[in-house]
C-alpha positions as CSV (number, residue, x, y, z in Angstrom):
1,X,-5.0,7.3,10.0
2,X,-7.6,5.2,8.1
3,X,-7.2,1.6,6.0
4,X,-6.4,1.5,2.3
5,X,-9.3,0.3,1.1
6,X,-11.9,2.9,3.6
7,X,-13.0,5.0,1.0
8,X,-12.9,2.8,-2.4
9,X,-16.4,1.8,-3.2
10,X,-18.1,-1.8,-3.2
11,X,-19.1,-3.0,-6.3
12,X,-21.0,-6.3,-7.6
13,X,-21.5,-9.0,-10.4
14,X,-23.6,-12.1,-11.3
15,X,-22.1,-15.2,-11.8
16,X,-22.8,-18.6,-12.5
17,X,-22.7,-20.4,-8.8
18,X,-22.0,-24.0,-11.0
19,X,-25.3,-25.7,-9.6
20,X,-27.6,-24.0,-12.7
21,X,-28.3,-21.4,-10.4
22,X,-26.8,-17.3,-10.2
23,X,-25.1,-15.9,-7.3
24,X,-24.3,-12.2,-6.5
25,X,-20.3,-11.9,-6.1
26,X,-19.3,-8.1,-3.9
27,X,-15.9,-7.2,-4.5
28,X,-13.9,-3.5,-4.0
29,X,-13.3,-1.5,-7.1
30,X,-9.8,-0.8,-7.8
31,X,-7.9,1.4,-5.6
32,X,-6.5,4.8,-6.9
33,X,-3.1,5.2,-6.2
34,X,-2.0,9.2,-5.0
35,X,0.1,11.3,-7.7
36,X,3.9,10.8,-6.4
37,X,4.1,14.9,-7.3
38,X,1.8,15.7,-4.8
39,X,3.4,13.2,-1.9
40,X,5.4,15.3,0.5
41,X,8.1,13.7,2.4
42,X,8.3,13.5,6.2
43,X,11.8,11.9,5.4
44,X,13.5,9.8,3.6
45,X,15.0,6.2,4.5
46,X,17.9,4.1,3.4
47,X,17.2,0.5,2.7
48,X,19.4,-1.7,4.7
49,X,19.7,-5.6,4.5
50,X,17.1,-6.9,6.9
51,X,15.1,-3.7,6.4
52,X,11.3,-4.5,6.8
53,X,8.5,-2.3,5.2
54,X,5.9,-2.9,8.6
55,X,9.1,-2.1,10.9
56,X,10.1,1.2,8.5
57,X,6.5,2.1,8.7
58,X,6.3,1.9,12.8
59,X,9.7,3.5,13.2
60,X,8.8,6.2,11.1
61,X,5.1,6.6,11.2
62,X,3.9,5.1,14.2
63,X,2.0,2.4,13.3
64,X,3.5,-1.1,11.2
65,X,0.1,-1.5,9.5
66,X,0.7,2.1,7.4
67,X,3.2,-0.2,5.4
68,X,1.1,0.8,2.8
69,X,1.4,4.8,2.6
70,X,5.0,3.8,2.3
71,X,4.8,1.6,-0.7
72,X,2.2,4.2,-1.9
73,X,4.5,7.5,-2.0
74,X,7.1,5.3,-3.5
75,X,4.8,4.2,-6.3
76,X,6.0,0.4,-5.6
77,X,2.8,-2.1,-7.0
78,X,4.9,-4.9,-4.9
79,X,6.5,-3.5,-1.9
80,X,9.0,-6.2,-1.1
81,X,10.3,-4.4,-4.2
82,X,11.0,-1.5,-1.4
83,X,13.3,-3.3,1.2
84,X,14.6,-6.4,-0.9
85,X,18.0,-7.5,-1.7
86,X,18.0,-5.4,-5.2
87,X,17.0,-2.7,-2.8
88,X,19.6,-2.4,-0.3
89,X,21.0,1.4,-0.4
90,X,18.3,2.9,-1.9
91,X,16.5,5.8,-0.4
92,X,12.4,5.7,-0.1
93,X,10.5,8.7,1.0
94,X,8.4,8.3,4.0
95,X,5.7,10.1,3.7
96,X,3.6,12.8,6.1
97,X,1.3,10.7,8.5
98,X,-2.1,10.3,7.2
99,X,-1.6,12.2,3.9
């Protein structure tokens, strides 16, 4: 598997540093998310109360740090929004390891 941000490229601005003076400021441009039509499902998971996304993730995929690809084939911007109390009973799609 590799990180979220591996492949999104660095980018930089010019700011004022406050002193008179200009600093350079590096910062990652934004992150495309996939197409949820082309995610394909490993499996799917119903939300239960005291569901985590980072213990979903290593039950599923191996690794609690691949929270991410989770929140990513579910489309979810905040994904708490996955596993919270509003959540409970829902199904999210887990998707294929390192796709």
């Amino acid at each position: 598997m590799t990180g979220r941000y591996d492949f999104v490229p660095v980018a930089g601005t010019t700011v004022s540093d406050g002193a008179g003076g200009l600093r350079e400021v590096r910062y990652l441009r934004r992150r495309p998310l996939p197409d949820l039509r082309d995610v394909r499902a490993a499996a799917t998971h119903r939300v239960t109360a005291g569901d985590r996304l980072d213990l979903i993730s290593h039950r599923y995929l191996g690794d609690a740090t691949a929270w991410w690809r989770i929140a990513d084939a579910n489309g979810a911007l905040d994904p708490e929004a996955l596993t919270g109390p509003d959540a409970e009973g829902e199904l999210i799609v887990i998707p294929l390891p390192g796709v």
